[in-house]
VOVOLUM-941418 format. One record per residue (C-alpha): x, y, z. Coordinates in pm, whole numbers, padded with zeros to 5 digits, always signed. Layout:
N
XYZ ...
END
This chain:
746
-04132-06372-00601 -03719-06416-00570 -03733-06201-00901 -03936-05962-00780 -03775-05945-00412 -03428-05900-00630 -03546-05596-00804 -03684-05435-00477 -03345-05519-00325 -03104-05370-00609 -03380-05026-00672 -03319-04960-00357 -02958-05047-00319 -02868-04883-00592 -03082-04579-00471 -02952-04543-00140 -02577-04548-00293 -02710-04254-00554 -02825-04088-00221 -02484-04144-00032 -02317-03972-00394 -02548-03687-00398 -02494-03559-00095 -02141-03577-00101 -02150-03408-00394 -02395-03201-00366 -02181-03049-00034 -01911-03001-00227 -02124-02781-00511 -02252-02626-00222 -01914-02486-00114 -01880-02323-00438 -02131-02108-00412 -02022-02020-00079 -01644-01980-00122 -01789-01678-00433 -01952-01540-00144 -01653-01557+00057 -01399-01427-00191 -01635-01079-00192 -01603-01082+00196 -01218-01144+00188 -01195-00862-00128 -01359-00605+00103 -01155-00689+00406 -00784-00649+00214 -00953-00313+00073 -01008-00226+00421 -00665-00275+00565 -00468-00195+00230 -00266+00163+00234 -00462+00320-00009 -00775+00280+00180 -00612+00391+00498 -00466+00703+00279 -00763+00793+00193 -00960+00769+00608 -00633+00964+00714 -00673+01255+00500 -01011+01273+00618 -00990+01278+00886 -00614+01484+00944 -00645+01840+00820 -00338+01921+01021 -00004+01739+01055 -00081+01493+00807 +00184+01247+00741 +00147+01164+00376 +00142+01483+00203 -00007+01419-00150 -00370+01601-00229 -00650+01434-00116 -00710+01336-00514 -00409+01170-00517 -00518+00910-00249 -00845+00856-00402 -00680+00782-00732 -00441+00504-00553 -00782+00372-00399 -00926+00361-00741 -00651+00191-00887 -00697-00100-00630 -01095-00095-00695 -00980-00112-01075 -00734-00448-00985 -01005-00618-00846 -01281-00576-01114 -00978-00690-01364 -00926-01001-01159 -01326-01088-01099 -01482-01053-01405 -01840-01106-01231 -01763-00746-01043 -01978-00483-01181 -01918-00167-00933 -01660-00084-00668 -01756+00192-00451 -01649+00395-00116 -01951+00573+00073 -01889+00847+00257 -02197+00853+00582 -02186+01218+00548 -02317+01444+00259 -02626+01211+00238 -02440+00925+00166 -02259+01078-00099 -01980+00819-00298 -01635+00866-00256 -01462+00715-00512 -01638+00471-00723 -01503+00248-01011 -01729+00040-01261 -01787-00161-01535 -01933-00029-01841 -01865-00317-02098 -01528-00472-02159 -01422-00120-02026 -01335-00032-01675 -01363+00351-01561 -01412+00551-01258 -01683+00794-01246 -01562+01200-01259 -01636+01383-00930 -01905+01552-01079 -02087+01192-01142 -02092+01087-00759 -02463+01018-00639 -02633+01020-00348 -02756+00682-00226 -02862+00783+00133 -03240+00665+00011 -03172+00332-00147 -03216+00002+00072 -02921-00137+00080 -02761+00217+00204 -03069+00208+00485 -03017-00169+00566 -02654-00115+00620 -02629+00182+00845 -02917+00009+01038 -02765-00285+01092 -02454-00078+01215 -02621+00123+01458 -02772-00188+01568 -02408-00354+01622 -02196-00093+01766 -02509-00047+02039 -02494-00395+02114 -02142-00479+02053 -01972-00156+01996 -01641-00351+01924 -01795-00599+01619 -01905-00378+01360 -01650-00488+01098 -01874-00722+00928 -01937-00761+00587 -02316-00853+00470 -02516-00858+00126 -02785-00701-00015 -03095-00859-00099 -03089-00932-00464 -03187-00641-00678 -03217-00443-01031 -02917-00218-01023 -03033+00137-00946 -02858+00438-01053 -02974+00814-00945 -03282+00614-00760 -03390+00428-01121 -03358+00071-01222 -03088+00115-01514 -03060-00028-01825 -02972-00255-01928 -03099-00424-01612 -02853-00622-01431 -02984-00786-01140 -02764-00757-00924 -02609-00845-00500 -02384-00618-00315 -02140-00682-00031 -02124-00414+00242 -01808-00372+00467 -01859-00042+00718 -01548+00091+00786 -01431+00330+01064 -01216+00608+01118 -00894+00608+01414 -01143+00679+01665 -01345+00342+01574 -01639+00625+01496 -01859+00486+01181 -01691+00642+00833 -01850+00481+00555 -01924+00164+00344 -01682-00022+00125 -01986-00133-00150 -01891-00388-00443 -02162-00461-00665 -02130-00819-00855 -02357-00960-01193 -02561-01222-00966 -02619-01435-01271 -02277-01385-01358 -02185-01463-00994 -02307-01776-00941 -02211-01926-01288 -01866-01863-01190 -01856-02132-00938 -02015-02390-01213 -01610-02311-01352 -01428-02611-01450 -01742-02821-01373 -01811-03136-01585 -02130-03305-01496 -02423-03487-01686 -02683-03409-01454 -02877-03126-01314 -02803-02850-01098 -03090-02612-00921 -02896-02340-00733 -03204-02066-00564 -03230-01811-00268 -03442-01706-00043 -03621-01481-00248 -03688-01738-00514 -03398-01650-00781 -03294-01942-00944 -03026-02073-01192 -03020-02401-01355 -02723-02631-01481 -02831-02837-01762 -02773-03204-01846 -02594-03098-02137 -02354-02878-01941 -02508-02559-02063 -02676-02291-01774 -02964-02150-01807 -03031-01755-01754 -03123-01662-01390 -03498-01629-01349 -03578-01345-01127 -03831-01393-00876 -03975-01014-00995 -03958-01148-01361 -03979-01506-01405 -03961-01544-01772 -04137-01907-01729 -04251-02047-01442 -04068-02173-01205 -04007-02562-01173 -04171-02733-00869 -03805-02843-00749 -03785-02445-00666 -04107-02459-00433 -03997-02734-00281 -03649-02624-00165 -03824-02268-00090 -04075-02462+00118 -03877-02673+00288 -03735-02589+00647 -03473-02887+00671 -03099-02791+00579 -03034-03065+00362 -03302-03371+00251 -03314-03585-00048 -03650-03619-00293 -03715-03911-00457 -04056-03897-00731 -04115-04141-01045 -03917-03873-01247 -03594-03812-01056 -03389-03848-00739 -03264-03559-00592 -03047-03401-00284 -03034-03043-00159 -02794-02831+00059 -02845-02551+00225 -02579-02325+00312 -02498-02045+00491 -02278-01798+00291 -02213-01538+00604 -02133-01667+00892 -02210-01301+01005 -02582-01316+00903 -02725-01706+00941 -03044-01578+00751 -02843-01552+00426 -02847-01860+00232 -02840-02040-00051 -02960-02398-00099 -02822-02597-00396 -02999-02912-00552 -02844-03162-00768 -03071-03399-01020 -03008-03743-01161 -03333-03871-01337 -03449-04196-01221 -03472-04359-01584 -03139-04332-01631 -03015-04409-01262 -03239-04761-01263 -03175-04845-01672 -02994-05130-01549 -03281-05249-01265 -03535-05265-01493 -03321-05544-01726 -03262-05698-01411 -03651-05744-01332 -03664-05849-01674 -03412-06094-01692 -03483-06272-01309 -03855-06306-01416 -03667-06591-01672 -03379-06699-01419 -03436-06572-01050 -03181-06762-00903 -02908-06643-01181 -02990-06303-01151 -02965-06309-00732 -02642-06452-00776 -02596-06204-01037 -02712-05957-00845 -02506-06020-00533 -02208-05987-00707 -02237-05715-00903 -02331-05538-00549 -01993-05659-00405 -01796-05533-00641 -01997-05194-00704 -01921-05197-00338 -01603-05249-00341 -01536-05012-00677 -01692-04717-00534 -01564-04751-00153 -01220-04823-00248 -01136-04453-00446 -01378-04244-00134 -01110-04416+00094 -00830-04295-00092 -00989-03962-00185 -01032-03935+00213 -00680-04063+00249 -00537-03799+00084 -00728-03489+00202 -00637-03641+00579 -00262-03661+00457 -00249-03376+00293 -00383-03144+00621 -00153-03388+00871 +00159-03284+00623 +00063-02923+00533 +00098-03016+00187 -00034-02964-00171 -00337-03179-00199 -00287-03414-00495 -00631-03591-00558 -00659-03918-00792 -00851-03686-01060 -00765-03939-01371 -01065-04174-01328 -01386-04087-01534 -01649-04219-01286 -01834-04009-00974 -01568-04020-00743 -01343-03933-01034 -01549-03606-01058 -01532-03560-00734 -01190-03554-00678 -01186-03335-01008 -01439-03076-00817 -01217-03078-00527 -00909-03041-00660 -01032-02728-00866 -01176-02595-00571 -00887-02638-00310 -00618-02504-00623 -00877-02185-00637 -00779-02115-00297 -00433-02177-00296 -00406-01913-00552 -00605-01679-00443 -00390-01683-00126 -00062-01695-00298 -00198-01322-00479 -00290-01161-00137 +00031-01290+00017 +00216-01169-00264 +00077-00836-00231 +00151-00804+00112 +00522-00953+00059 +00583-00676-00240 +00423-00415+00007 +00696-00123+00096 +00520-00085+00433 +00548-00327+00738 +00288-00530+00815 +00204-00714+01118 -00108-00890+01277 -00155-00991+01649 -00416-01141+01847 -00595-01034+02131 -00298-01094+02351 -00052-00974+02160 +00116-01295+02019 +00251-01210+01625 +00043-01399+01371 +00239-01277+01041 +00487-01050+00996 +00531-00948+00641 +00893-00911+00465 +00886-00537+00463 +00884-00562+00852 +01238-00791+00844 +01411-00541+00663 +01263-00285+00898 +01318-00473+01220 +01596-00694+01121 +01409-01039+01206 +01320-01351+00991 +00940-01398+01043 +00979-01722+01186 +01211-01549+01469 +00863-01294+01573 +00600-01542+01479 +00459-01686+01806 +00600-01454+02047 +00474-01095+02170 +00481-00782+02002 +00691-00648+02308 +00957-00808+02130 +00983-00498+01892 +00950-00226+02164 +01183-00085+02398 +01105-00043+02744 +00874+00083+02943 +00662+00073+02584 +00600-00253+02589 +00486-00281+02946 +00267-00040+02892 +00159-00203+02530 +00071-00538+02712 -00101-00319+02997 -00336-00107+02723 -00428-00453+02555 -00543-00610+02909 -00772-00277+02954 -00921-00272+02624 -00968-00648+02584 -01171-00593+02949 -01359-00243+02874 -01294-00173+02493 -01183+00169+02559 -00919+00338+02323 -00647+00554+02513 -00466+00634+02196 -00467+00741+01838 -00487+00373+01610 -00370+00602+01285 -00091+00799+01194 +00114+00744+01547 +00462+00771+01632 +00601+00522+01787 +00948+00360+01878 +01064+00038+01696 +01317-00175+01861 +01561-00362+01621 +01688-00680+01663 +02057-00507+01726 +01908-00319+01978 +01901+00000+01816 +01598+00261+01873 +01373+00426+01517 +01130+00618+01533 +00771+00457+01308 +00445+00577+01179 +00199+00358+01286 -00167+00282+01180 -00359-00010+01334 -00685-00119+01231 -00940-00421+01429 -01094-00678+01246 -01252-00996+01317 -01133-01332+01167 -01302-01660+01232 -01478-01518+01552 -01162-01361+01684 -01038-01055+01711 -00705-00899+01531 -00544-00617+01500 -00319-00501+01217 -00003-00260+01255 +00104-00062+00946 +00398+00068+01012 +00702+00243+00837 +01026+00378+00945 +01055+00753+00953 +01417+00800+01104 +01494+00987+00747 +01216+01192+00732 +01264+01330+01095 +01649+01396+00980 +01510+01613+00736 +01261+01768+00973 +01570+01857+01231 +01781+01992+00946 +01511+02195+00825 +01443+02346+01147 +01803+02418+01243 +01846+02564+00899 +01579+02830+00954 +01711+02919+01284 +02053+02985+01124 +01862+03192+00836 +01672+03390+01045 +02005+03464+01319 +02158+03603+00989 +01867+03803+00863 +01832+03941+01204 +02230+04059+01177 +02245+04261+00914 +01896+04366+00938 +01962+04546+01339 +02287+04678+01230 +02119+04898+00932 +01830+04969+01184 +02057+05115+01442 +02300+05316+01180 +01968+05483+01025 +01853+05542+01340 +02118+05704+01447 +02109+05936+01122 +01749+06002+01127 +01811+06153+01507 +02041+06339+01422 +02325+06228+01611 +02592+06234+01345 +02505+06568+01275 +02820+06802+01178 +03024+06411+01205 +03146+06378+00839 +03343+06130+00959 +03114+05924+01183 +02839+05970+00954 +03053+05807+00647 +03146+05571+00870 +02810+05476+00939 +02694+05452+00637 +02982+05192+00547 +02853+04970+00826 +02492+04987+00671 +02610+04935+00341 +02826+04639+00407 +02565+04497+00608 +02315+04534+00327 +02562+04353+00066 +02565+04092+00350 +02165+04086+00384 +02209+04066-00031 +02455+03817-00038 +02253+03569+00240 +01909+03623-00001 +02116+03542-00348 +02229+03194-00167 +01854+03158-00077 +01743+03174-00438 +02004+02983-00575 +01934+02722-00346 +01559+02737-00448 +01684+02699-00786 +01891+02419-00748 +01588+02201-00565 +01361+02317-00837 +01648+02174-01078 +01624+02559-01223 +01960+02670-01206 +02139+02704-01522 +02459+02854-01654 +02596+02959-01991 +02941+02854-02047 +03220+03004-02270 +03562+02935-02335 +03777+03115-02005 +04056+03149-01869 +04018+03008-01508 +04374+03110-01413 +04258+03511-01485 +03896+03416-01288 +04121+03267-01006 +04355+03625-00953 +04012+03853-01004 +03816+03607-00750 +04169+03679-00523 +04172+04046-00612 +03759+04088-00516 +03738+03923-00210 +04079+04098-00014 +03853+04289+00164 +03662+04001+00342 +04030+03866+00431 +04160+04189+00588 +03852+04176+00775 +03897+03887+00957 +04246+03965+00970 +04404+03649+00706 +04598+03691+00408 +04526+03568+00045 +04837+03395-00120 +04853+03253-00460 +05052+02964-00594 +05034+02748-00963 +04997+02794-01299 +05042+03196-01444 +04966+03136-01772 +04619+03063-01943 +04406+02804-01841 +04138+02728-02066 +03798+02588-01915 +03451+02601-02075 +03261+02760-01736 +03035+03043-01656 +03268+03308-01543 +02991+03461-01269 +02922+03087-01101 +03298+03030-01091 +03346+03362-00923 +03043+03277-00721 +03197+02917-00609 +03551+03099-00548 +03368+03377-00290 +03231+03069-00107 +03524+02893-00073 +03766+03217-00009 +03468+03364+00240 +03456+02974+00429 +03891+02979+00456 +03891+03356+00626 +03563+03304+00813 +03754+03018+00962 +04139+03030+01011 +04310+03224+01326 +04350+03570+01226 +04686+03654+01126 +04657+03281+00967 +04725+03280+00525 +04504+03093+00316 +04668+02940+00003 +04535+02959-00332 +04670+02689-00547 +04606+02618-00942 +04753+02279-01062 +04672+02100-01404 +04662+01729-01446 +04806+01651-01838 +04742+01289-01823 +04370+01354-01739 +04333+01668-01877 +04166+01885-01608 +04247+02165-01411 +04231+02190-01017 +04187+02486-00795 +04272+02463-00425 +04179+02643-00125 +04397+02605+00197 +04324+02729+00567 +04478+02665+00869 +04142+02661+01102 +04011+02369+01315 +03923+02110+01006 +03614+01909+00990 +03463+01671+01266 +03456+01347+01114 +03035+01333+01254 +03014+01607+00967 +03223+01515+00630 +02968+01320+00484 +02717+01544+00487 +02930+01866+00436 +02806+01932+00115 +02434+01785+00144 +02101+02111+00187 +01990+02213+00584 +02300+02092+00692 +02637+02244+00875 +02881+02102+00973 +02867+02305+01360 +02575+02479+01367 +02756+02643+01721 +03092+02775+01526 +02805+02891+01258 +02609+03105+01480 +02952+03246+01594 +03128+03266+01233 +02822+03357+01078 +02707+03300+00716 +02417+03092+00635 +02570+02731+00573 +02434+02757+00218 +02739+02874+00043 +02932+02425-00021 +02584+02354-00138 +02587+02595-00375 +02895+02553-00503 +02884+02190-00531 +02619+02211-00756 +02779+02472-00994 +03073+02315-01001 +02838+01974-01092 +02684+02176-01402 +03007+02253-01550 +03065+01893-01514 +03349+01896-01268 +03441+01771-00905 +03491+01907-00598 +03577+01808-00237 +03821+01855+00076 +04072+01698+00276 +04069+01789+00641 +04248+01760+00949 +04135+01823+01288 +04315+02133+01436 +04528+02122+01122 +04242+02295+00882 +04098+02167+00573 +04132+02220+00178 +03860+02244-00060 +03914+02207-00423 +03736+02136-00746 +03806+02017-01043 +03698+02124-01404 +03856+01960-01735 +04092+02172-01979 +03984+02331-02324 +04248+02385-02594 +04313+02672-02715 +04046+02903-02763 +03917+03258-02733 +03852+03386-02423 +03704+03705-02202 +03877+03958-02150 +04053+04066-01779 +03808+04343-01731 +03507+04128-01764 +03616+03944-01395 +03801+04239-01244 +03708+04408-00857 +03686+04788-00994 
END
């Protein structure tokens, strides 16, 4: 009877501790599955607030005034290149896909898996998938959201479990297959399309059996009835399909299918088992997955049964027996679970790796193991996205509903000038001047309260405030999710101070280009005018005279579409020149000799100093003589008439070049405008150019000529002293040269 009452006692003992490890284990199994689930949701959401994805909504949706100005193929290709990253890095990904809602659901861009090999499907290859399910389910559900809760619709859900279809056919070979759906939405918060990525199910959920050691069985199954089975000998079994069950299914499936509880533990002659239910979208509580783990009874109560046998023989041995082996199982297994729960608690008090005691070979051994694997799996995953976003060239920053910074990426301190534990905590004011951010906090307050947009969310400009208190100007895109219940909102932002520099010069530059058009242009209106009326008539002399003024002003109107071109040439890195041994010396007198009329007419004089005899260079004889007309036509354009600009030629032995000077006596260069004297679209005063004239083209030019022949060039200036300009090309020995005509004014 003791016996007997002894073998009761330790069966269920020792069943009610199997129970207790089950379901702690069984939990943690569970979480695998879920955290596979999980990583397709978090995939979908960094698509969804990456560049490339916003690239591709902005040129969409921006016909006009786009910011980013590369074709609309160009985006699409950057978006496929992250679709192509993330089927690299999950090997269980079979399809990633954007949906357009227009066009019949047409695809977008769409990247997939075709055996070890990784392509995305030509243009031409797009489908339609307005009629399958999935497409249907999706845009349902959306409608359903943004009528009910028009400011929740970024949610991500999955498919039911399916063949994958292709042109409305199952395809072979047949892949059964779940998809995650993300709707996305354009700067208006108006429905754009779905974000689709297709994973291998079986494939799927054998990924979380990874690093997974156990000698007992596993029954993972959905609602539909799929199942997959881990084996006692650590091998998994093929997904049976509920469509296509290959063998029928065990009764462990029923009964988990059957059951309405969320977790419960079966105990029959043959095994003792535990099952978990969990939800793997917190979005959708319908879609679960329950996970059963199996230890057969035989091998569970081996050591009961030699108990029974032994206290039929010595009942009062084997309750002593039995007593203490109960203490110190007690004792064995509750000593490790309090130091696996001391370290998890330390570990989150500390914010600190978590360093299980994985080394032991029993249960709690393998389920610190389990753990360990799991909780490293999501460190790295996070290190990758944060390393993305810290490699990133654009800011990035996320606030809450209020306006309080939750990260602020590196690209943002360089932009902003702030460490991100300076911004993190306080309000995004911070980084506006005023009034913007009393109006930001104001706009936040009414949307929060009525959900109504005032402004653009993509492709703004906005004002940035550094921490030096300087002003920029920023592109700005913000997108709304929803994380852990709460809403965020995402800036993307980059600084475009350089860009609208470029904008301003550009502008200014065609204003100057069109004044000196215009110039020439009226005067050899007015002078044929005056012919074809017959004014001049029996005026010799006025009629020469006029046609001197339209013929200088049509070398002018020449002149001013020459510098045009060449400067098209030089940003098209077309310009080229074909050097020859010269004599700059000769070039320098013709250059002198050709340009004495454009001195006498603004009333300077043209005096030469330096070296008379030959000066070897290697140059192209018509750019040199274009680069000395610039500089002789800048030094009369702008010295005091009467003034004398000096021409000077000096040679350098030691280094072996040559140096050609030109010398005014006009107002010099403001100091705002030496460094970019020489840079495209700019002038130095675009005031003293309208009244000088000339196009502010001629430095550039020259700079770059005097760059091909390998030379120098540059200035010294003076305020209200004037300035020189002078470049430098290196000496040839002796060698033949042109001849005088070849550069002379007749």
């Amino acid at each position: 009877m003791i016996g007997a009452f002894s073998y009761i006692r330790t069966v269920r003992n020792t069943l009610d501790i199997a129970v207790e490890g089950l379901n702690g284990e069984t939990r943690l199994m569970a979480l695998r599955f879920k955290n596979v689930h999980d990583q397709m949701k978090s995939d979908l959401l960094m698509v969804s607030v990456s560049p490339s994805f916003q690239a591709v909504v902005q040129r969409r949706l921006s016909n006009t005034g786009n910011i980013d100005h590369r074709p609309q193929t160009d985006r699409r290709e950057a978006l496929a290149s992250l679709f192509t990253a993330l089927l690299e890095t999950r090997p269980y990904y079979t399809q990633a896909r954007l949906i357009g809602l227009k066009d019949n659901g047409r695809e977008l861009v769409r990247v997939e898996r075709q055996g070890d090999v990784i392509i995305r499907t030509p243009k031409e290859n797009l489908q339609e998938k307005h009629a399958e399910p999935y497409f249907q389910e999706a845009t349902a559900h959306l409608d359903h959201e943004l009528n009910t809760s028009p400011h929740h619709g970024h949610k991500v859900s999955f498919s039911d479990v399916t063949y994958n279809r292709e042109n409305g056919k199952i395809s072979l070979p047949r892949i059964v297959t779940i998809r995650a759906v993300l709707p996305v939405f354009d700067e208006y918060h108006n429905p754009f399309g779905l974000i689709v990525m297709n994973a291998d199910y079986e494939k799927l959920l054998s990924h979380a059996f990874t690093g997974v050691i156990r000698n007992d069985s596993v029954f993972v199954v959905n609602n539909a009835g799929d199942y997959l089975k881990y084996e006692t000998d650590g091998t998994i079994a093929g997904l049976e399909f509920h469509d296509a069950y290959t063998i029928p299914p065990p009764a462990v499936v029923d009964t988990i299918l059957n059951s309405e509880a969320g977790e419960d533990s079966f105990i029959d002659d043959q095994n003792i088992s535990y099952f978990v239910r969990v939800n793997v979208n917190e979005d959708e509580p319908d879609e679960t997955l329950s996970v059963m783990l199996q230890i057969p009874r035989d091998m569970l109560l081996s050591g009961a049964l030699a108990i029974r046998r032994d206290g039929m023989m010595l009942t009062i041995a084997l309750l002593l027996v039995t007593l203490g082996a109960t203490s110190v199982l007690s004792r064995r297994l509750m000593a490790p679970l309090e130091q696996l729960t001391d370290k998890v608690t330390k570990s989150k008090e500390d914010n600190a790796r978590l360093e299980l005691p994985v080394g032991t070979a029993d249960e709690v051994g393998k389920l610190a193991r389990a753990f360990q694997a799991l909780t490293d799996s999501h460190v790295e995953n996070e290190s990758k996205l944060r390393s993305v976003i810290s490699n990133i060239g654009e800011g990035i920053v996320m606030i809450d509903e209020t306006g309080i910074i939750d990260s602020f990426n590196p690209a943002c301190g360089r932009i902003f000038g702030y460490a991100p534990e300076e911004v993190i905590g306080k309000n995004i004011s911070m980084l506006m001047p005023a009034p913007h951010r009393e109006k930001h906090d104001a706009y936040l307050k009414r949307y929060d309260s009525s959900g109504e947009k005032k402004i653009a969310w993509e492709g703004r400009r906005e004002t940035g405030l550094r921490r030096d208190g300087s002003e920029f100007p920023a592109e700005l895109t913000v997108t709304e999710l929803v994380l852990d219940g709460r809403r965020r909102f995402i800036g993307i932002l980059r600084d475009i101070t350089e860009q609208e520099a470029v904008d301003r010069a550009k502008t200014e530059f065609i204003s100057i280009v069109s004044h000196e058009l215009r110039t020439p242009l009226t005067s050899i209106k007015g002078a044929l005018g005056l012919l074809r009326g017959g004014a001049l008539k029996d005026k010799p002399g006025k009629t020469q005279e006029v046609l001197d003024i339209a013929y200088k002003n049509s070398e002018r109107l020449r002149r001013l579409i020459d510098d045009i071109l060449d400067m098209e040439r030089i940003g098209s890195g077309k310009m080229d020149i074909a050097p020859e041994p010269m004599d700059l010396a000769l070039l320098v007198r013709a250059s002198i000799q050709a340009n004495k009329g454009y001195a006498a007419e603004h009333g300077v004089s043209f005096i030469r100093s330096g070296a008379h005899e030959p000066v070897l260079v290697n140059g192209d004889g018509d750019r040199l003589m274009q680069v000395m007309a610039n500089l002789l036509s800048n030094a009369a354009k702008f010295s005091e008439k009467g003034g004398e600009i000096r021409i000077s030629l000096s040679q350098d032995t030691q280094k072996g070049t040559v140096r050609v000077s030109v010398k005014d006596n006009g107002c010099g260069i403001p100091e705002a405008a030496q460094a970019t004297i020489f840079d495209r679209f700019t002038q130095a005063d675009s005031s003293s150019q309208r009244k000088k004239g000339g196009s502010g083209l001629g430095l550039g030019i020259a700079k770059k000529i005097v760059e091909l022949h390998g030379g120098t060039i540059g200035f010294v200036t003076q305020e209200k002293r004037g300035t020189t300009f002078f470049f430098e090309l290196e000496m040839l020995a002796d060698a033949k040269t042109r001849p005088l005509d070849v550069y002379s004014c007749d």
